[in-house]
N, C-alpha and C positions, 0 to 999 in steps of 0.2 A: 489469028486474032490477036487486036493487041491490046491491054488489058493495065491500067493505071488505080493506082488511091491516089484518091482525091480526097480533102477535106471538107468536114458536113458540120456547117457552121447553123447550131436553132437555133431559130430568135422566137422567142415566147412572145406573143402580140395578140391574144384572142380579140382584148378590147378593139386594136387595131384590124383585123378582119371581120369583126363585125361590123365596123361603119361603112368599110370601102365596097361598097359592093360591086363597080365598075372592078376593080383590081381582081375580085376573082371570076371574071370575065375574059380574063387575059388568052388570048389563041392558045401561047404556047406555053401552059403553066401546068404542073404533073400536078397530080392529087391525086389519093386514095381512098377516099371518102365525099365523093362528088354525089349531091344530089342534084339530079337532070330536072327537078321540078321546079325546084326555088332557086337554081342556082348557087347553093350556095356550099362552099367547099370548106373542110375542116380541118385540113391541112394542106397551105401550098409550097410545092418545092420550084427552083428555076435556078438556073446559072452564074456564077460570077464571074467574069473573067477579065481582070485589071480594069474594073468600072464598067465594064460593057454586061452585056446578056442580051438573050432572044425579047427581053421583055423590057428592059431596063429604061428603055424610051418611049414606051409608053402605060406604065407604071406609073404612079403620083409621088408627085415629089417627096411626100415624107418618107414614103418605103423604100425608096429611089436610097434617101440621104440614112435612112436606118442601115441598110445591106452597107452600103459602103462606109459607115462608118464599126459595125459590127467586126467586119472583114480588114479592116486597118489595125484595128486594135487587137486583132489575132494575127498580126503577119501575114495573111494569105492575099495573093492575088488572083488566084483560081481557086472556086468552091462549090458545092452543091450549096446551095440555101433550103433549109427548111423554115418555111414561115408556119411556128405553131400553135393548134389553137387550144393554146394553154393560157390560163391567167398567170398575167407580168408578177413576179415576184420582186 
């Protein structure tokens, strides 16, 4: 087994996941607190990897431009993302 750390970059966006609600729709997005009723998730995690991800292109452009500009400004080109749903400070 081959076994890496990786960097887990949150970005606090409640305001933002409560509007998109196509984005927590997405196939390939982890969550922990998924409800199967309303769709509606409370925290989503997904990939980053030098601009790309399983999601990244079909994601909306502001979340799209949030990740990547999050992930620049930390040095990282490879990251877990956690999108959380905390209020933005």
């Amino acid at each position: 087994m081959n076994k890496e750390t990786l960097p887990c970059i949150r970005i606090n966006c409640k305001s933002l996941l409560n509007t998109l609600t196509p984005f927590r729709c997405l196939p390939s997005v982890a969550t922990w607190s998924k409800n199967k009723q309303t769709k509606d998730y409370r925290d989503i995690f997904t990939v980053y990897d030098h601009g790309e991800g399983p999601d990244m292109d079909t994601m909306p452009q502001v979340v799209r431009k949030m990740i990547t500009d999050a992930c620049q400004e930390a040095g990282v080109e490879y990251a877990v993302i956690w999108l959380a749903d905390v209020e933005e400070v």
